[in-house]
N, C-alpha and C positions, 0 to 999 in steps of 0.2 A: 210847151207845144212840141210836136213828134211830129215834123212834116217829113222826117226819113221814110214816113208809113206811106207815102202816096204811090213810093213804089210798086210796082206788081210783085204778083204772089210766089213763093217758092216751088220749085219744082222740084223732087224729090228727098227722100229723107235725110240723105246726108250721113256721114259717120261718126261716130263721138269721141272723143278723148277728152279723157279731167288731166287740167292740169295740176292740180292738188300738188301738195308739197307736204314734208312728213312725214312720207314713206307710206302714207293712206294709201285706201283703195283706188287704182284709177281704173277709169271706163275700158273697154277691149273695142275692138274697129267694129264690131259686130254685136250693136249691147241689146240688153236682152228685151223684150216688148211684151206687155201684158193685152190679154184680147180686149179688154174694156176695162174703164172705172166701174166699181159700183154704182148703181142707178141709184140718184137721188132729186128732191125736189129743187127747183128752182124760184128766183124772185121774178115776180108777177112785173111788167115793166109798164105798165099802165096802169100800176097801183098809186093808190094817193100819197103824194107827196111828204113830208113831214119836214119841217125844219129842226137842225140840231145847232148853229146857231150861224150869226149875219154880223160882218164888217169887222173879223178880228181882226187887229196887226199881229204880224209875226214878226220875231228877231229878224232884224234887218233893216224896214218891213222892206223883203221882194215880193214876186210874185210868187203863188203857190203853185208849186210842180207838180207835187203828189202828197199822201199821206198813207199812213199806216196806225192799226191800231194793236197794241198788246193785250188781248183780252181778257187772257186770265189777273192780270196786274191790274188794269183800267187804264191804259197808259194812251196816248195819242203822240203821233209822231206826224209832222209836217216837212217834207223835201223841199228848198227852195236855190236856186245861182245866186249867187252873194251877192255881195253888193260893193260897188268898188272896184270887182277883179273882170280882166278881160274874158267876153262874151262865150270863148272855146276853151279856157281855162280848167274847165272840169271843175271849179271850185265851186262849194255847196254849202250852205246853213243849212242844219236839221234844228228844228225848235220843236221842245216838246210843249203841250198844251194842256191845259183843264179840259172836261167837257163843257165846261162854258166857255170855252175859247182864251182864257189867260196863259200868257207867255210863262210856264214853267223852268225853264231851263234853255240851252242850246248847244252844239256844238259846230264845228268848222270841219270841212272835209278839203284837202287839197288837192286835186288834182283826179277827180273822181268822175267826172260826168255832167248831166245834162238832170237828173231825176225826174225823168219822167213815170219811172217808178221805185216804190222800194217797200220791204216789207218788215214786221215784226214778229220778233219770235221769244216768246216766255221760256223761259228755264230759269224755274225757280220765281224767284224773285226779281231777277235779272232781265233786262230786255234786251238782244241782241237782233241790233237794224242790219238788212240786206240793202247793200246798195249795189250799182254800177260799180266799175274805178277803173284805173288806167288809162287813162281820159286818150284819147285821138284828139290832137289838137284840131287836127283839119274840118272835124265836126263838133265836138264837143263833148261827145259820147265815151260811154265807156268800152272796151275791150275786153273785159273779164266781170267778173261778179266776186261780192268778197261778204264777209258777214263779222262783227265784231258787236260788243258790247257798249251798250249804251252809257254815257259818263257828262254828266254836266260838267262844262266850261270847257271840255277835252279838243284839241285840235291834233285830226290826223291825219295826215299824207298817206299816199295808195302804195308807196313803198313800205310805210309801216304794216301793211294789213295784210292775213293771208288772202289770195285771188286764187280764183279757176277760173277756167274755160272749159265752160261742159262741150262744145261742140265746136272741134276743128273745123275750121276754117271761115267762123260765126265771128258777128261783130256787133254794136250794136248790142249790147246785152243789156235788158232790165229784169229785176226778180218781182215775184207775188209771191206770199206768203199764204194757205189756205191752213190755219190755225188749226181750225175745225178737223177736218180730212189728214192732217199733218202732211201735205207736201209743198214741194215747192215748185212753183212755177217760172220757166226760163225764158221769155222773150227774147230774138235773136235774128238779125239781116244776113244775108247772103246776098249775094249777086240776083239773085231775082227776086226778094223779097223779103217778107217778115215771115216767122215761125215760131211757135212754140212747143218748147218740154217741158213733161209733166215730171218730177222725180219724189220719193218720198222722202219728206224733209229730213228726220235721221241723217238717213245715207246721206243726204248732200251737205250737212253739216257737219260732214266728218269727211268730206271731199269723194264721198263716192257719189260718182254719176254713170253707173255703168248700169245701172237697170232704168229705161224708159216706159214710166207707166202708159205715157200718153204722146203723141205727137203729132202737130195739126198744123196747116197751113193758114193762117190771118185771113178770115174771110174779106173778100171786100165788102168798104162800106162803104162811106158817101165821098165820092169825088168828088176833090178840092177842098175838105173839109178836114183840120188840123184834128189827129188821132191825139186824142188828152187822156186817157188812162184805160188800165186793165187790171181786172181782179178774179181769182177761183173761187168757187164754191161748190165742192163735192164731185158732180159730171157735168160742169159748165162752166163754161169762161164767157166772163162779162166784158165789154168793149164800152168803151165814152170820148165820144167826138164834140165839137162845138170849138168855133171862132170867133173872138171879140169883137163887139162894136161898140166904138166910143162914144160920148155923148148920150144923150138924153136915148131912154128904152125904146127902143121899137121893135116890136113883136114881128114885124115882119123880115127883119136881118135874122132873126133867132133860131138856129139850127143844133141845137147841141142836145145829139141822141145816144141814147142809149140802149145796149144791143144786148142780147142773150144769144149762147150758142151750143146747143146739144154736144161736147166731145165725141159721144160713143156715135152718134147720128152722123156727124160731121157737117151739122149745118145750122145755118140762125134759123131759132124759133120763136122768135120775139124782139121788135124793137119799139121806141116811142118815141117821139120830137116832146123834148119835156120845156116849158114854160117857165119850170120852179124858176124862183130869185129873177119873175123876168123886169122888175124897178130895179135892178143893179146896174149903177153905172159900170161902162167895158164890159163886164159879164162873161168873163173867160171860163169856159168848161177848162177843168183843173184836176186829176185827180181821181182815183177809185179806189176802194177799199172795204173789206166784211167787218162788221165786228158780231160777235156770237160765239158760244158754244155751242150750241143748242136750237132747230130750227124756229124755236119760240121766242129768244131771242136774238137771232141772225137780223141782220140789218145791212144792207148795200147801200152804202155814204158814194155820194160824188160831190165833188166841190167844184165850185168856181172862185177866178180872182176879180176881184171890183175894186174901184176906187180910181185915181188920176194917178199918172207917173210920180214915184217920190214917196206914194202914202199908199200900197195895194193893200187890201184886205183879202179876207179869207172867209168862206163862205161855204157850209157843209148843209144837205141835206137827205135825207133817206128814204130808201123803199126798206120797207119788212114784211110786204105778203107774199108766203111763197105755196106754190101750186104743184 
């Protein structure tokens, strides 16, 4: 859950600096802006539902934060707060999964965040997860962005990992991955709100952040309703809100929407109050993520968590029409 997001919106662009290490390229106070993405199709959000599957455990089992897929590999990655370590901790279980939802592997992150998002990125054979890190205790979030290679049974501290900071004086950082498009996408707080940047992954995985493809201010969306994830696809960024209720389904608590938002337009053009998984006990909207190369098989996954304290599940479903 991301209730940092209830804040109000940013107000102007802001300056950037990477803080990259390595002697890489860093950003200039003045980085360069492209006029638009290329125009592409978007997922229909009142397309038919699809299950992909209902009531995994994850290592841990906590609740699921976020996920991520590697798509050239077939890989699935789930972000979870551990279990056992203090609530601002920044500590994380990543577990990776089948696409039938079995616990494949997992590793421990120390001192990294909240994940409420994180993404994956192929090379090669290799999958290397973006996360948060450099936790702020006073929230639990992260301060920087870092990206490293994926390794069962691996546990690693945010001092072990290279970090940036694509945008001075930003906090509050989550990454997306858009496989597809190759960039990445920077989620990031300021004093008056949330923001994102667009950058092409390359350059940001070799620490340059000094070209901004894209940069937008977090539309608003439903007051008082917990922001649960964000994901790219091509000239649109997708949003998923929804707040748990415990005890037996009621469709009448059920608020967990999901939003479409034109970048080059700069405005939402589609949302829907979706029902999916609505028999799931607690039913926490969880989570967003593409998988696809190809618009034919693109898929926008959102998850929820279910299940009673002590035993959560994990819970994925998808839209794949896209207009």
């Amino acid at each position: 859950m991301d209730n940092l997001s209830r804040r109000g919106l940013l107000a102007g662009a802001g300056a950037l600096v990477a803080a990259g290490s390595l002697g890489l390229p860093t950003a200039s106070a003045r980085p360069v802006r492209a006029a638009a993405l290329p125009a592409t199709k978007r997922f229909k959000m009142s397309a038919t539902t699809n299950e992909f599957f209902r009531s995994k455990p994850l290592w841990g089992p906590t609740v699921m934060q976020s996920f991520a897929f590697d798509t050239p590999n077939n890989r699935l990655f789930t972000g979870q707060l551990r279990s056992g370590t203090p609530a601002n901790s920044g500590d994380l279980t990543l577990s990776q999964l089948s696409f039938s939802g079995t616990v494949l592997g997992h590793m421990y992150l120390n001192g990294f965040g909240h994940a409420v998002s994180i993404g994956a990125q192929a090379v090669g054979s290799t999958t290397y997860i973006w996360t948060e890190t450099d936790v702020d205790t006073a929230n639990g979030r992260g301060r920087q962005i870092c990206r490293f290679p994926w390794k069962n049974g691996a546990t690693l501290s945010s001092s072990s990992v290279t970090k940036w900071k694509p945008v001075a004086g930003g906090s509050v950082f989550t990454p997306a991955v858009d496989q597809r498009y190759g960039r990445l996408g920077v989620r990031h707080s300021s004093p008056d709100g949330m923001r994102i940047n667009v950058y092409d992954l390359a350059a940001a995985s070799a620490g340059d952040y000094s070209t901004v493809l894209a940069s937008f201010k977090q539309p608003t969306l439903t007051a008082g309703v917990a922001f649960q994830g964000w994901a790219l696809y091509g000239s649109y960024c997708y949003f998923w809100e929804g707040t748990a209720y415990p005890g037996e389904p009621d469709e009448t608590k059920a608020n967990s929407k999901l939003w479409a938002y034109d970048i080059n337009a700069g405005k939402i053009v589609d949302s829907f109050l979706t029902l999916a998984g609505k028999s799931l006990t607690y039913r926490e909207a969880e989570g967003m993520a593409v998988y696809g190369s190809t618009d034919a098989t693109a898929r926008l996954y959102f998850g929820f968590a279910s299940g009673v304290s002590g035993d959560r599940r994990a819970n994925l479903f998808y839209r794949n029409d896209l207009v």
